[in-house]
C-alpha positions as CSV (number, residue, x, y, z in Angstrom):
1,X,10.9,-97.7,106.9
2,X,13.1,-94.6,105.0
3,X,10.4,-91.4,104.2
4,X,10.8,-92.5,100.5
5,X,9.3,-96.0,101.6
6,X,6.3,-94.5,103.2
7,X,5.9,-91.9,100.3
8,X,5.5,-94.9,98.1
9,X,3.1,-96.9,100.2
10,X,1.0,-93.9,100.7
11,X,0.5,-93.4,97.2
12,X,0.0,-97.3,96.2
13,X,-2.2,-97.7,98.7
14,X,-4.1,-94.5,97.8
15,X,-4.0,-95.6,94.0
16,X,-5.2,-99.0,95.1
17,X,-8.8,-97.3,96.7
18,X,-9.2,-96.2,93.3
19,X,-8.5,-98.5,91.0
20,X,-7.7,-101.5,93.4
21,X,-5.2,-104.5,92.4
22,X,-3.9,-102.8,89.4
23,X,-2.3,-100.2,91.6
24,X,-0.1,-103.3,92.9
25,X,0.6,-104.8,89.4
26,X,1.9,-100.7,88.4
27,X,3.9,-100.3,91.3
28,X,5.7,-103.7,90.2
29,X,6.7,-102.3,86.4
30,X,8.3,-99.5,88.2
31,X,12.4,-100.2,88.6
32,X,13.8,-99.0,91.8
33,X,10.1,-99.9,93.7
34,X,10.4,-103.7,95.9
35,X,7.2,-105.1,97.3
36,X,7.6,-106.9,100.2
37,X,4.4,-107.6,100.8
38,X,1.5,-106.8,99.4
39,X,-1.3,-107.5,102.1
40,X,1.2,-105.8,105.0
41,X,1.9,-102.4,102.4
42,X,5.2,-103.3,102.8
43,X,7.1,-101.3,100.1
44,X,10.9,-100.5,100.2
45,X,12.4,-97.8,97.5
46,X,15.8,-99.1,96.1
47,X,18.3,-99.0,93.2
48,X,19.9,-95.2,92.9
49,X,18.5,-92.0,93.4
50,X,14.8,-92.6,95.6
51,X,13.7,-89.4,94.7
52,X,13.3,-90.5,91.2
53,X,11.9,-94.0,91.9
54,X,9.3,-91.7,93.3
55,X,8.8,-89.9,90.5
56,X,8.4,-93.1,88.3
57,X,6.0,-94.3,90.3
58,X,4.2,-91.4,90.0
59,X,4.6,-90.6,86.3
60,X,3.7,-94.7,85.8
61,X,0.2,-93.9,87.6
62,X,-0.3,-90.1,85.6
63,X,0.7,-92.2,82.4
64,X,-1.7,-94.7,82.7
65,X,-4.8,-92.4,84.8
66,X,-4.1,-89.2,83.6
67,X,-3.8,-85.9,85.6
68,X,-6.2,-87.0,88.1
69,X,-3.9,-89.4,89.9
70,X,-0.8,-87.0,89.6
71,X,-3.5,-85.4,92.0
72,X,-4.3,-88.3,94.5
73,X,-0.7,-88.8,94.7
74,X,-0.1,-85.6,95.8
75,X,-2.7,-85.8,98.1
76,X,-2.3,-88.9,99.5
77,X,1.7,-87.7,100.4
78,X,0.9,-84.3,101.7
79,X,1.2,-84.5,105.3
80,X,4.6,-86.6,105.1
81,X,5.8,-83.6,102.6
82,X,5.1,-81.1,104.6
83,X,8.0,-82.4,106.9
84,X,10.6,-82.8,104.3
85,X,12.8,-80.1,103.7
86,X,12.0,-78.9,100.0
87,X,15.3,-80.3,98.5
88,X,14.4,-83.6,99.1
89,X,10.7,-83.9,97.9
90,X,10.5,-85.4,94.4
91,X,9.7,-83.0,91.6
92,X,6.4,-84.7,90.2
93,X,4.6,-83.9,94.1
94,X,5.6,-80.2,94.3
């Protein structure tokens, strides 16, 4: 599992404490995001650039939620950021 994988997981797993299932079914409408399985939190990033399949996923949450879940996203992913050198953390968690 790549760091982009487990960013993703963290924050549809996060989302999904908060507004349960739906987090799933938002995760799916975003391109670039593959659920492997659902019940495991098995999520791979794919398709081009992963830092902005992150970033959709994100913006596809704030869209719907507002800036509160730009916020749980950020803090669900904190701790794996704070290992990433700043290049590589996508511009909607700084």
């Amino acid at each position: 599992m790549t760091t982009f994988d487990q960013i993703a997981t963290k924050i549809i797993k996060e989302q999904e404490l908060i507004i349960g299932p739906v987090a799933w079914e938002e995760a799916r409408r975003v391109p670039g995001v593959h659920i492997n399985d659902e019940r495991k939190g098995d999520v791979t990033v794919e398709n081009g650039d992963k830092k902005e399949v992150v970033n959709k996923l994100v913006h596809q949450y704030e869209r719907l939620f507002g800036r509160a879940s730009l916020e749980v996203c950020k803090s669900a992913v904190s701790s794996i950021l704070a290992g990433m050198p700043q290049a590589d953390v996508p511009s909607s968690l700084i």
